[in-house]
KOLDRENSE-914876 format. One record per residue (C-alpha): residue number from 1; residue in one letter; x, y, z. Coordinates in steps of 0.02 Angstrom, whole numbers, plus 50000, padded with zeros to 5 digits. Layout:
<sites>
  drenmar  bake      X      Y      Z
      NUM     a      X      Y      Z
...
</sites>
This chain:
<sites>
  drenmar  bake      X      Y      Z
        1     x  49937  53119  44981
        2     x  49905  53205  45144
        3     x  49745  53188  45225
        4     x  49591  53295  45202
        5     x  49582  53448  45352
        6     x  49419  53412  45458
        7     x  49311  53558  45469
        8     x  49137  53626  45563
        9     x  48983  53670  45467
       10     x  49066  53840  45465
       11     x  49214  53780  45359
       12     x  49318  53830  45504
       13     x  49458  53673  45506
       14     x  49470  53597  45670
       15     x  49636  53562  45772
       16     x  49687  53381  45830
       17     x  49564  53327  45968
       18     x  49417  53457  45939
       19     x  49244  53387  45846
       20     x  49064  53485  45801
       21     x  48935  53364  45857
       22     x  48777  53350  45780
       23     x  48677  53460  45862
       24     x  48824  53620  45826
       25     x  48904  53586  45994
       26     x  49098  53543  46021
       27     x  49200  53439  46106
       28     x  49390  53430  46124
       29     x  49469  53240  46182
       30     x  49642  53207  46243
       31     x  49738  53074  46357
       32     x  49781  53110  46544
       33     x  49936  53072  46625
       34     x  49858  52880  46642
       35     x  49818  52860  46480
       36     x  49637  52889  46521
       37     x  49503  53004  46365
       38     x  49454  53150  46436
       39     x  49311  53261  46363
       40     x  49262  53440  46377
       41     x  49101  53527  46279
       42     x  49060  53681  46249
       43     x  48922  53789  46138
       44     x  49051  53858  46006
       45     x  49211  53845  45938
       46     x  49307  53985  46024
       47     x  49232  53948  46194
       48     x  49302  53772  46150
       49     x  49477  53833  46123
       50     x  49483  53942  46292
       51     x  49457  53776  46387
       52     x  49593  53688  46268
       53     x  49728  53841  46317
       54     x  49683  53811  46502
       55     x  49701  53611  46478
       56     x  49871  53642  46402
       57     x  49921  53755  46566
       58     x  49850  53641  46689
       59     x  49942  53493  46591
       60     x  50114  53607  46599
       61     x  50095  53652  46769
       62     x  50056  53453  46833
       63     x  49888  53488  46873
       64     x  49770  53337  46873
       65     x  49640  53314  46715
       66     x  49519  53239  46858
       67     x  49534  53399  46941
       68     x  49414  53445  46820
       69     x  49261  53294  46880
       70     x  49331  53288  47068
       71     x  49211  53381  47208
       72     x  49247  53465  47358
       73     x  49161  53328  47464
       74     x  49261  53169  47357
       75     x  49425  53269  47421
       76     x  49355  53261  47606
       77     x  49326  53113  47613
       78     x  49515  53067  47566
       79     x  49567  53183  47683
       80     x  49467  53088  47816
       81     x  49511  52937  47788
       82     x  49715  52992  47780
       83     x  49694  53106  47941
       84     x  49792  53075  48109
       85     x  49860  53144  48251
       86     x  49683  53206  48310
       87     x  49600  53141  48468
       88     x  49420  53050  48450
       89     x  49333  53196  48527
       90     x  49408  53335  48391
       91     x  49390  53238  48240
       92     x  49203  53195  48275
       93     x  49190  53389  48292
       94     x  49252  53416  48132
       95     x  49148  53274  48057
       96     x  48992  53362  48115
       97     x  49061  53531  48059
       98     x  49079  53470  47884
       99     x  48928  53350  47899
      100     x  48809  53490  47937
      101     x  48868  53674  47843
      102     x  48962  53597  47709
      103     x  48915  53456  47627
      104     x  48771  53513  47562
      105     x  48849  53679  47526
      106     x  49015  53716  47437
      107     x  49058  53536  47459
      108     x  48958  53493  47313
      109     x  49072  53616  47191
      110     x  49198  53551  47092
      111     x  49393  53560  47148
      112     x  49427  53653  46995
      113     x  49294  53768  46978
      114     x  49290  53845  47174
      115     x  49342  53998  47191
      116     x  49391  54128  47329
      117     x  49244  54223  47301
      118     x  49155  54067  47318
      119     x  49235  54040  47506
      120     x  49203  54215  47550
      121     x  49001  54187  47493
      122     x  49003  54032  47592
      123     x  49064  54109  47760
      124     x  48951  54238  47725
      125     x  48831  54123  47710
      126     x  48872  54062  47875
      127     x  48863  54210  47961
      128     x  48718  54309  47877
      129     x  48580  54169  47851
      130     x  48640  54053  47968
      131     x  48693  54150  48104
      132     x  48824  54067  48142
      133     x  48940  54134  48288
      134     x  49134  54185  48233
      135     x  49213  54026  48346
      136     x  49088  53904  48238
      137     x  49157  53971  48082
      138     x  49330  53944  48117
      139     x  49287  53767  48158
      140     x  49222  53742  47983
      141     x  49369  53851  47913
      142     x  49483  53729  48016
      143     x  49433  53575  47905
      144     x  49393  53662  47745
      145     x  49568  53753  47726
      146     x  49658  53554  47760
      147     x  49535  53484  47618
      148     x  49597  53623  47508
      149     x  49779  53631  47590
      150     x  49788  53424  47543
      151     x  49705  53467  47353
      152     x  49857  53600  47313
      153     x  49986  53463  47378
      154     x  49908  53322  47261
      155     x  49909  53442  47117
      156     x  49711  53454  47087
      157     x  49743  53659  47105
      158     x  49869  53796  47089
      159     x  49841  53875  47265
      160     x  49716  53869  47396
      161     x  49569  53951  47375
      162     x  49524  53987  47554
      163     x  49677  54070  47604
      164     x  49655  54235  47706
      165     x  49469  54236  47687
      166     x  49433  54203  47868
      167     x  49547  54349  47933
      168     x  49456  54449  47790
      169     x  49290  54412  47869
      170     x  49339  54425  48042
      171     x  49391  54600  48024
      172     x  49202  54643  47966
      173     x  49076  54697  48077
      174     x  48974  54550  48094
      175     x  49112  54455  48146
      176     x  49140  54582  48302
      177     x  49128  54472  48465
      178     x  49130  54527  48625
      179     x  49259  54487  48745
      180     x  49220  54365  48885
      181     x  49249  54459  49044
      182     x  49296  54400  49194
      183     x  49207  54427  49363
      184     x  49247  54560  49473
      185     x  49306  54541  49654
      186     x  49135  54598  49730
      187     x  49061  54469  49587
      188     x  49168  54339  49623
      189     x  49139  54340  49826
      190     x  48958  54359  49798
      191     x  48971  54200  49703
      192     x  49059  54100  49808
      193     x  48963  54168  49974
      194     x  48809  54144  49907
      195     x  48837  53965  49860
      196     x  48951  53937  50028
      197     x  48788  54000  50133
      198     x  48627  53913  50042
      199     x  48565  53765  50072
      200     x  48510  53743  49912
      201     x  48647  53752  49817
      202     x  48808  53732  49964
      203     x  48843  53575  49870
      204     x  48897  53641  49710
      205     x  49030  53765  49803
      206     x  49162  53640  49803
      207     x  49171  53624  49622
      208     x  49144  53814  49578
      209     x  49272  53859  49710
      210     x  49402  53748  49627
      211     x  49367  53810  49482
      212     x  49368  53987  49543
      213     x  49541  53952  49628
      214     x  49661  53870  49492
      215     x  49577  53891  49305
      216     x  49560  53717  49278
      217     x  49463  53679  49120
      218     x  49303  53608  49120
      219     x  49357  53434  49076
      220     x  49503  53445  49177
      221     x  49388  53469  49335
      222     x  49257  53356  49302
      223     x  49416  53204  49280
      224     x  49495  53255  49432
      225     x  49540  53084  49533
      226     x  49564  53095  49725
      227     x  49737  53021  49670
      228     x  49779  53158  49580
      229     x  49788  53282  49719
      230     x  49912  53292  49873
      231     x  49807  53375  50018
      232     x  49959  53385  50130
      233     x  50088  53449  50002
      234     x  49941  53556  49936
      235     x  49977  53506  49732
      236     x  49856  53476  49601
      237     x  49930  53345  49455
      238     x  49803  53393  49297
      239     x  49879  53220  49192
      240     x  49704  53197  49071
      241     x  49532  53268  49045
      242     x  49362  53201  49032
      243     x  49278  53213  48874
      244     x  49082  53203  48817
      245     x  49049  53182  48649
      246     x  48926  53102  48497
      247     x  49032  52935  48416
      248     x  48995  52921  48236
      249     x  49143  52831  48158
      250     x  49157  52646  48133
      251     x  49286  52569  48253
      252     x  49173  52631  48400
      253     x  49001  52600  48513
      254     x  48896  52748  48432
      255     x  48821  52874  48524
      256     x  48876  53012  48651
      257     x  48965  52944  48811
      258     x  49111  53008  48918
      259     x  49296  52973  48879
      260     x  49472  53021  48960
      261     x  49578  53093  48842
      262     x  49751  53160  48881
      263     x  49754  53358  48905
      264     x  49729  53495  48771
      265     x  49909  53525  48736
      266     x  50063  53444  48801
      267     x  50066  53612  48911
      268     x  49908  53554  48980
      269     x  50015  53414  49094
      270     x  50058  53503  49229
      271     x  50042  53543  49428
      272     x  49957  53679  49512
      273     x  49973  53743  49693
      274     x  49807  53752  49786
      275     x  49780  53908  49875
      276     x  49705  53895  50052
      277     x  49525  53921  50002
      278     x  49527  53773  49850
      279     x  49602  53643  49984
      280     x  49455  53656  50109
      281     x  49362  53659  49960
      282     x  49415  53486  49935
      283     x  49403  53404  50128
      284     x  49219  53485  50117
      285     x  49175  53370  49965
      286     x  49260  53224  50043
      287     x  49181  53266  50207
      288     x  49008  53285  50124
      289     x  49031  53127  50015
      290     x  49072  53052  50194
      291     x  48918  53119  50277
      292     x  48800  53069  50142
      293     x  48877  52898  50099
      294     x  48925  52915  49911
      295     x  49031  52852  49796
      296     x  49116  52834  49642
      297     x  49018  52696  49544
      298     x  49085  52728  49355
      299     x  49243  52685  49271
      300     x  49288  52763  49113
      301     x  49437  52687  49005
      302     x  49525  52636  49168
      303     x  49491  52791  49246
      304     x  49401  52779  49423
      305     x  49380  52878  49606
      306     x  49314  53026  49539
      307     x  49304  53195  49652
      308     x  49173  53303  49577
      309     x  49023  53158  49572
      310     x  48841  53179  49591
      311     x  48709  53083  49700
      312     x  48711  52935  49596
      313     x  48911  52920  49598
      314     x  48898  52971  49414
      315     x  49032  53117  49338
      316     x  48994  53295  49326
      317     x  48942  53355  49149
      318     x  48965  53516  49095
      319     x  48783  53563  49018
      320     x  48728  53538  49191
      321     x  48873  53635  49294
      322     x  48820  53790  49189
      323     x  48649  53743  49211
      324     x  48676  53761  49386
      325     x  48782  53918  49367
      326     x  48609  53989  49287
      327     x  48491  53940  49437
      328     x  48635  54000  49563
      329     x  48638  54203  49466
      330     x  48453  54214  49461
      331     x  48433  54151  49641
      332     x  48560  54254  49705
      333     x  48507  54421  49612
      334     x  48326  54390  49654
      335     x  48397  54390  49863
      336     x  48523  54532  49839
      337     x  48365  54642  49731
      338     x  48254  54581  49891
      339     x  48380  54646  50020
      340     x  48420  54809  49914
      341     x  48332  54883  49738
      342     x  48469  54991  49718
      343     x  48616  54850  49742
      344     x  48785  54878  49702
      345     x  48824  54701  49659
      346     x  48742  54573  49544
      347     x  48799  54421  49462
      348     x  48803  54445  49266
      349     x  48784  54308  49137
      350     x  48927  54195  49147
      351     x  48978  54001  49113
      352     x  49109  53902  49183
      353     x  49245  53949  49061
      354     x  49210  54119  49134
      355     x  49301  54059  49306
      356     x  49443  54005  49213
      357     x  49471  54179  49134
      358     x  49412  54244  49329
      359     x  49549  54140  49400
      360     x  49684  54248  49281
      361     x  49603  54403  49293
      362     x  49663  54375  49489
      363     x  49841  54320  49436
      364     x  49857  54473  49336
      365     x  49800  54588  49480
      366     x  49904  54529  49600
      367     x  50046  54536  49474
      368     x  50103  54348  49446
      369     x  50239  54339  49321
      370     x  50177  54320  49136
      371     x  50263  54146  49141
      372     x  50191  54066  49292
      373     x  50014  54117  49216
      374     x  50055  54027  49075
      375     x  50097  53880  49160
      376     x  49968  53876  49274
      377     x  49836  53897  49139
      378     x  49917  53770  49038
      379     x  49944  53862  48889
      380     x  50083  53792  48745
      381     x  50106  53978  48660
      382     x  50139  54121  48746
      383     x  50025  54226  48646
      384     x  49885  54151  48709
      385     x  49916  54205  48890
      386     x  49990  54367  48833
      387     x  49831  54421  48758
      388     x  49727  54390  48930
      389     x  49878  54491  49021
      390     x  49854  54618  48905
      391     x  49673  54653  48913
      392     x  49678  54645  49093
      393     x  49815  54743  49128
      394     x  49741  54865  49002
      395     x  49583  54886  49116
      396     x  49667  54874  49286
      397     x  49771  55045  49192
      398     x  49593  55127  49141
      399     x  49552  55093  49330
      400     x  49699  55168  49402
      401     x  49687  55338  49291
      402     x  49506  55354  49342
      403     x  49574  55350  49519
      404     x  49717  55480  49477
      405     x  49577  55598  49398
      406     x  49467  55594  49530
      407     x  49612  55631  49665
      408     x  49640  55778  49526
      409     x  49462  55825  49553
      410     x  49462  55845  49711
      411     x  49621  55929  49733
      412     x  49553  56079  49627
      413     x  49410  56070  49738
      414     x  49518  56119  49898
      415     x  49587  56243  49806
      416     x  49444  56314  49745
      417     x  49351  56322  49922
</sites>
């Protein structure tokens, strides 16, 4: 005699797995992959059986049944812990990225539930209420897209949910940045005069003028070793960088402290010619180091003989090079408004990376190959360089014309007279 057919209150009969509770609620039950009950409720029957349906899909297409219980944050930290190839400095970056604007954020959703539209709210988010600046939000992007990139691979979802939203965003207007532009000539010898001349600030030309001269990064300067450059063959060997950054994972002395690292990209490791002006650069900071009795007194994972040190033998840091660079533009306007109300030339806002992009500007102006740019830089892809030849060349054209029309100008002039 077969079995009586379970029904609700209703006298609806229920299918295998699905139960009213007591209070007129349901709940379906089946077994996962590994044998393990799962549960899902909902308020009535045919709500109940939409879930069911998208159980059976997930179940036909491989994905999970913890998919359903697992958050965005319980995923991250997997992909922490199984994450290499990264150097100390970058992965602390993206710890704090996560740490700070997601955690508390989307990173408390559940794998299954997130949506794009929930990504695209987020970096809105970001941008609108936090203000948060475009470069920030493609750090964050970086780590969230390889959380969700590592959740379609394990089979917790169909496809990843962040996918394309960045571009999306970036195309909006509040994701417009503006270019960083490089100094001008007239800037660029104001600079370097001005800090050449006072003697208040003659002893940061060395560095600046270095920097000015081959487009060194930051790091890459401030890690230089006086065995790392030939004075009479006139090369610079750029082998490592120095690096300044907050330890928070176990395995190290917490804190922020200096470390070498090797370079950005394998293109990093490379040699760059000094030009006349970088090399006596270089005897005037030995010469001055000379003159004033100072030394290198820190070592730094084997690293030692530092060039660019201050008064207590200590390495340069970056927060106060651009520090410096801040002091240096207001001094230096305040002397040129003195001399002149109406001058030509000021010094704009600007940051070390700025001589860097200065340093190609040059390259492109005196019309270096493409290729030597790019391996003087230290760039890996092309595209990278291409872009900065591009805009530059781009202006240098917009120059030209504006020549050509005024020569036009005054040609009708003649002929008019």
């Amino acid at each position: 005699m077969a079995a009586p057919k379970r029904r609700d209150k209703s006298r609806v009969v229920l299918r295998k797995g699905e139960m009213q509770r007591a209070n007129g609620t349901y709940h379906y039950t089946w077994m996962d992959k590994n044998r393990k009950r799962r549960y899902v409720y909902a308020k009535t029957l045919t709500e109940l059986r939409e879930k069911e349906k998208q159980i059976e899909k997930d179940i036909i297409d491989g994905i999970k049944a913890e998919a359903r219980y697992t958050t965005v944050n319980e995923l991250f930290e997997l992909w922490k812990d199984l994450k290499r190839g990264l150097k100390n400095n970058t992965f602390e970056n993206y710890m704090y990225m996560y740490e700070t604007f997601v955690r508390n954020q989307i990173g408390r959703k559940r794998i299954s539930s997130l949506k794009k539209s929930d990504v695209k709210r987020f970096y809105n988010y970001l941008a609108d209420e936090r203000g948060l600046q475009a470069s920030t939000i493609d750090g964050i992007h970086t780590v969230l897209h390889q959380v969700l990139d590592m959740a379609v691979d394990d089979d917790y979802i169909r496809s990843n949910p962040s996918n394309n939203v960045l571009k999306e965003l970036k195309q909006s207007h509040c994701f417009q940045t503006e270019k960083r532009r490089a100094l001008t000539r007239p800037e660029q010898e104001l600079f370097l005069e001005f800090l050449k001349s006072h003697p208040v600030y003659a002893h940061w030309y060395p560095i600046f003028a270095v920097m000015t001269g081959t487009g060194m990064r930051v790091g890459e300067i401030t890690g230089l070793r006086w065995c790392d450059i030939d004075l009479d063959e006139g090369i610079i060997n750029i082998n490592h960088t120095l690096v300044y950054y907050n330890h928070r994972t176990d395995g190290s002395k917490k804190g922020c402290y200096f470390n070498i690292n090797t370079t950005k990209t394998p293109a990093g490791k490379r040699q760059v010619p000094m030009l006349e002006f970088v090399k006596e650069a270089f005897l005037m900071e030995k010469e001055k180091q000379e003159l004033l009795d100072v030394h290198c007194e820190i070592t730094i994972d084997g690293y030692t003989d530092f060039i660019f040190i201050n008064r207590f033998g200590q390495v340069q840091h970056q927060a106060t090079l651009n520090k410096a660079i801040r002091r240096v533009i207001r001094d230096c306007n305040d002397e040129q408004l003195l001399k002149d109300e109406d001058a030509k030339v000021l010094l704009p806002h600007f940051s070390c990376h700025t001589l860097r992009h200065t340093f190609t500007t040059r390259m492109c102006e005196a019309g270096v190959n493409v290729k030597v740019i790019q391996d003087a830089l230290g760039h890996t892809d092309i595209s990278t360089t291409l872009n900065i030849y591009t805009d530059v060349t781009k202006e240098l054209r917009k120059n030209e014309f504006a020549g050509l029309d005024t020569f036009f100008k005054n040609e009708y002039n003649k002929k008019e007279m």
